[in-house]
N, C-alpha and C positions, 0 to 999 in steps of 0.2 A: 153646740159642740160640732165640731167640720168630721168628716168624715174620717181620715186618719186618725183622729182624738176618737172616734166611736169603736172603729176598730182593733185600736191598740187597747184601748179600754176592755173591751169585751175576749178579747184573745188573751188580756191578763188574767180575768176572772176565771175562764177554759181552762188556764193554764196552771192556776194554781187550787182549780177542784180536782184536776185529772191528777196535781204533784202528791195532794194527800192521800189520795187513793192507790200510787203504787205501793207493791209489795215492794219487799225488803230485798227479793233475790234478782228483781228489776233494776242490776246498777248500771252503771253507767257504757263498764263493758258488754255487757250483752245489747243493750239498746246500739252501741257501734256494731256489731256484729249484725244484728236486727237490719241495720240501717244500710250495711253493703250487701248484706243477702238480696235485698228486696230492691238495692238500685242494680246489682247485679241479674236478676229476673228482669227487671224490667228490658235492660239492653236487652238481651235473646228474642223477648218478643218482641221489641221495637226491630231489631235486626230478621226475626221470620216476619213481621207484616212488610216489612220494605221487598225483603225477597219474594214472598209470594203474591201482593197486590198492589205494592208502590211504592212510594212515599207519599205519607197523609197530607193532600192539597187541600181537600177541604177544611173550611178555616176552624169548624168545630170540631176534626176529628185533631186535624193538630193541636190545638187548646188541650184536648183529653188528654193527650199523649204527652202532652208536654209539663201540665198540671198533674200526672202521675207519675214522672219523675222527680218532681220538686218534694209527692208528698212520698218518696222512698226516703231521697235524699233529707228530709224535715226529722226523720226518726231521731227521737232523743235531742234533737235541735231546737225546732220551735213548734207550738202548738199545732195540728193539722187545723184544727179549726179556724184557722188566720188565711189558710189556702181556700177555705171555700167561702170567708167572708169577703177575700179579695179579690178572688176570680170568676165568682159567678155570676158578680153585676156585672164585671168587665165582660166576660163573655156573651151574657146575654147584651147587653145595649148591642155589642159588634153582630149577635146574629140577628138582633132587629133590624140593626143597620141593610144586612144582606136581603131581607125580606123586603121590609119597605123601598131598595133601591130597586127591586123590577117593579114599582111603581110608581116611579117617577114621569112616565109618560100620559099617565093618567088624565093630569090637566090639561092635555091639549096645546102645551103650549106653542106655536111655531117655530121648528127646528132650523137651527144654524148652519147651511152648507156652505155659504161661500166666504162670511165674513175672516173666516181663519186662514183661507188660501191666500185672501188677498193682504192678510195682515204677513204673511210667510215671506211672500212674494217682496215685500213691500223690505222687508228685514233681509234680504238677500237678492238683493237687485234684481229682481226678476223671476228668480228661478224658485220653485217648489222643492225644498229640502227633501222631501220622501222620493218623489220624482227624480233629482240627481243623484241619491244616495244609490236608487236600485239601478238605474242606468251601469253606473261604475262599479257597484261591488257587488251584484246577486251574480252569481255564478251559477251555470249546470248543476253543480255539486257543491257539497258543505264544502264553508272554508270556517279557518281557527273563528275567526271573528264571527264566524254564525253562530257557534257554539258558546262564543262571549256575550253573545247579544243577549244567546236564550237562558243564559244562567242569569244572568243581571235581571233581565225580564220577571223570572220566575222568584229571584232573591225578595220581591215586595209580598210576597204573599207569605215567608216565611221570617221576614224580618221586624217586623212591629209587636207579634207575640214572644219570637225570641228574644229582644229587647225587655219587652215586659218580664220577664223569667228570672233574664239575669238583674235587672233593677232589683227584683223582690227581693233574692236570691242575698244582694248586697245591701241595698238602704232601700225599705219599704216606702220611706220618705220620698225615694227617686222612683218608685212604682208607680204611687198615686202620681205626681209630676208626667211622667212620663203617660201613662193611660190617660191624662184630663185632657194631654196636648192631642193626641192621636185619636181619642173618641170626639174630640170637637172640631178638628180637621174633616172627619168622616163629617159631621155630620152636618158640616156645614158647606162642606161640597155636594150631600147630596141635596141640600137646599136649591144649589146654583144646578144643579141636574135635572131638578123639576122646573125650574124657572127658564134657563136659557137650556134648552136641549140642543146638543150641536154633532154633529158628525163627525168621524174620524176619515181617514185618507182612505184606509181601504174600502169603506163603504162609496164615496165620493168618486172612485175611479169607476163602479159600476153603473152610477148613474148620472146622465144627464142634466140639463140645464133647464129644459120641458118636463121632465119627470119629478125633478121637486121644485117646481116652478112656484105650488101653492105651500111650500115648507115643510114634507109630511114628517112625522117621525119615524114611520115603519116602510117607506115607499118596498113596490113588489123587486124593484131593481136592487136592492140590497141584497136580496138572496139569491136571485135567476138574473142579476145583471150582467151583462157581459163586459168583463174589465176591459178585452184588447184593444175596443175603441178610444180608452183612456179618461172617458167620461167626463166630471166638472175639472180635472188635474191636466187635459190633454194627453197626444202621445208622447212618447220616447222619442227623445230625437237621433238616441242610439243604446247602445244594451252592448252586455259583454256573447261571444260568440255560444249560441247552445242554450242562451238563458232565455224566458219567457220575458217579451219584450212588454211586459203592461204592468202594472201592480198588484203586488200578491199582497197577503197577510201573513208574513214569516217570524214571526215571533218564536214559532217551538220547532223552527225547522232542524237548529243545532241540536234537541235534543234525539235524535236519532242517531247521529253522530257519535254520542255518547250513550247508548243504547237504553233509552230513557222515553220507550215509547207509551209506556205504559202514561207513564207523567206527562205528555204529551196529545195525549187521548181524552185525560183527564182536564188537561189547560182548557182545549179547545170545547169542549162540553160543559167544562164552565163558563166561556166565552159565547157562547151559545144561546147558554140562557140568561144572561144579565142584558144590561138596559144597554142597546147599541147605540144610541145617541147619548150615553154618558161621559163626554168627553173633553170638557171644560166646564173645572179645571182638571189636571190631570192628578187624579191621586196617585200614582205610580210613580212619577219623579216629586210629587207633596210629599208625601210619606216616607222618599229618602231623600227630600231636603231637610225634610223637619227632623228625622234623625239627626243625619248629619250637625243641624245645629244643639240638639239635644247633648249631644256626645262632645261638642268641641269641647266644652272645659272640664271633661272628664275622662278624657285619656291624652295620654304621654303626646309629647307636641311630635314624635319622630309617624307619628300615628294620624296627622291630621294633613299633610297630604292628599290622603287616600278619601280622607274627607271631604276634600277639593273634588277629586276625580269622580267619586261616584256619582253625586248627580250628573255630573258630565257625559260618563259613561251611559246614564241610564236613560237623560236625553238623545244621546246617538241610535240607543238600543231600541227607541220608538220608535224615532223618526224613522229611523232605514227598515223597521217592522212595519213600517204602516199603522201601529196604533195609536201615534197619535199625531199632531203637527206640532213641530216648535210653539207655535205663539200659546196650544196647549200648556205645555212645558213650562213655560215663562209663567203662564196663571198659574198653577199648582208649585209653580217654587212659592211666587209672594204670596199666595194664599199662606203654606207654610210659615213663611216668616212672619207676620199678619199675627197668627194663633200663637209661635212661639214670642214674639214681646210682650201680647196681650197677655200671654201665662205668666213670665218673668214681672210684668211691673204688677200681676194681681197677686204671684207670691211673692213680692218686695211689698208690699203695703199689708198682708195679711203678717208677716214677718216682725213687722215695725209696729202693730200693733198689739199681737199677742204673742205673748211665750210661746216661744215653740216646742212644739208635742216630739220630744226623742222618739224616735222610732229605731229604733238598735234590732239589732242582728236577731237579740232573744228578747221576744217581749216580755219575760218574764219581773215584775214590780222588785224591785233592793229591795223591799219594808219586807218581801214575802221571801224571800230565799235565807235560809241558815247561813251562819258562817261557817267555811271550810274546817277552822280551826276555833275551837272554844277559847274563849279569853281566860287569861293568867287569873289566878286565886289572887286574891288582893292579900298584900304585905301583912303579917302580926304587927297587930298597935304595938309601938315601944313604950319603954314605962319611961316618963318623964323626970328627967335628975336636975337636979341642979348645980353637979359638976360632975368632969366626966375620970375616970381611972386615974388619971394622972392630977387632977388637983385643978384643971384650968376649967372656966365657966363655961359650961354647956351653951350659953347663951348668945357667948361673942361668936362671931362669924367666921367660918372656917380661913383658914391660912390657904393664901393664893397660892397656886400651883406655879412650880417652877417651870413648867411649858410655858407660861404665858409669860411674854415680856411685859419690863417693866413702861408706866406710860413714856412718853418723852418727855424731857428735862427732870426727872428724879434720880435718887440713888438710894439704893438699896441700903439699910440699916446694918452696921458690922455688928459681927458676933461679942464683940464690948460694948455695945452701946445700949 
């Protein structure tokens, strides 16, 4: 039994001990009532925790928040018990996932500084995409596009469990789907995080070429390095007037701009403490390639555009932040693509060989739900004659209806004949 077949199974059995057990005055209208009060409360707190401490970045305060909407919205709908058999393995693997990824440097392995420059370089005639980006467009000051950067930036950390939400939400069937492709993504990039550890741009520009000569993963110049000399990336060979001529790390610069300092405090504190040589491949542009492919044949085509653009966007939105390099980029798309055929032809062969398990809206079993409406009394037997009031044999077959025409090439018998 696969796991959607254990789940649906078991949320039928919830579903129809909890249905015997309601009373009578539990109808249907009060559970809708029940069910906007309680998604009603929820917004106010969700709207007092934004205003007085943020919005929920960390990845298990969002889950809560997000799986206590579903279970306002569930009232009278579908079993709550479906919400905690489906989101709390999901939840947990992802916060395992967050644990074991600051240990990925554990095995020592020799860290990657130069091969990605030189793969950049190699892809752009010469030139260091992160390097040209800030030359030409860091400014003194926020511009739109910083504020574009750091939204797209920030959109990966909120968009994999809101996908997850709305999948349940619509076809649980697109749930599990959608979490196999995303939890195996995760976990197979952190594999290549332990294996090949490699550096991003912003650490790179602090150090040297003698400084990680022996590969380290934590060198002391990642923290106290001085960027202005331009490090393994070189200098600037120009900058806009008033802007710091070397490489920053601006990812959450635009969000001050949009006065989002708090979520910005927060970014950088979770940046802080994750694995700084985790950065091939890139789960940031993975994670909205693999949407992206997830979603193409399930939304309207005037919609898939945008599907085009985003990873695009969220390529520029590194590169010109320093967190990651292009040829990053380019790993964490095919990685994506990689896990999403590998999910499509194993649920094409799972498909073709067993019945598929419906997962509907309500998991509730037909054999277990009453009918709306009691079926009709069945007909009084009639007493059997053998002719009827007028004298003709009960027996022969009724007289054709004059709506229906006669077949082709006949004619109708005259009233003489």
């Amino acid at each position: 039994m696969t796991l959607p077949a254990a789940s649906r199974r078991a949320a039928e059995a919830w579903y129809g001990w909890t249905s015997r057990l309601r009373p009578a005055w539990l109808t249907d209208d009060v559970l809708r009532g029940v069910r906007w009060g309680l998604t009603g409360l929820w917004l106010v707190a969700f709207v007092h925790q934004c205003w007085t401490a943020g919005l929920p970045l960390y990845r298990s305060d969002l889950l809560l928040w997000l799986v206590g909407l579903l279970a306002a919205l569930s009232v009278g709908k579908r079993g709550l018990f479906t919400i905690v058999f489906d989101f709390v393995p999901f939840a947990a693997v992802l916060v395992a996932y967050d644990y074991l990824r600051g240990f990925a440097d554990t095995l020592g392995m020799p860290t990657w500084w130069h091969p990605q420059i030189d793969i950049d370089k190699f892809l752009f005639a010469g030139h260091e995409p992160t390097v040209w980006l800030q030359e030409h467009l860091k400014h003194p000051d926020v511009r739109w596009y910083d504020v574009v950067v750091g939204l797209c930036y920030c959109s990966f950390f909120f968009l994999p469990y809101l996908t997850a939400v709305v999948m349940w939400w619509r076809s649980r069937r697109d749930f599990y789907r959608w979490g196999g492709r995303f939890v195996a993504l995760s976990f197979v990039g952190f594999g290549l995080f332990t294996l090949i550890p490699a550096a991003p741009p912003w650490a790179a520009s602090k150090c040297t070429a003698a400084e990680v000569a022996s590969h380290p993963s934590n060198p002391p110049c990642m923290s106290v390095g001085d960027p202005s000399g331009g490090g393994l990336l070189g200098r600037f060979t120009t900058h806009q007037p008033g802007a710091n001529p070397w490489i920053e790390r601006i990812s959450t610069r635009g969000f001050y701009e949009l006065h989002l300092k708090f979520a910005a405090l927060v970014i950088k504190a979770g940046q802080g403490g994750a694995d700084a040589v985790a950065a091939v491949p890139s789960l940031h542009l993975g994670g909205t390639m693999l949407f992206c492919l997830f979603a193409w044949r399930r939304v309207r085509t005037w919609w898939r555009p945008l599907l085009v653009a985003y990873p695009l966007v969220m390529t520029f939105s590194l590169a010109y932040s320093a967190e990651h390099y292009v040829s990053d980029c380019i790993a964490g798309a095919l990685l994506a693509l990689a896990v999403h055929l590998v999910a499509n032809r194993i649920e094409r062969r799972r498909s073709a060989g067993v019945a598929p398990d419906t997962l509907d809206a309500s998991p509730v079993p037909q054999e277990s739900m009453e009918p709306l409406c009691p079926p009709p009394p069945p007909l009084p037997a009639t007493t059997p004659s053998s002719t009827s009031a007028s004298g003709a044999d009960s027996s022969s077959p009724p007289a054709r209806s004059t709506a229906e025409p006669d077949p082709p090439g006949t004619t109708a018998p005259s009233a003489s004949s």
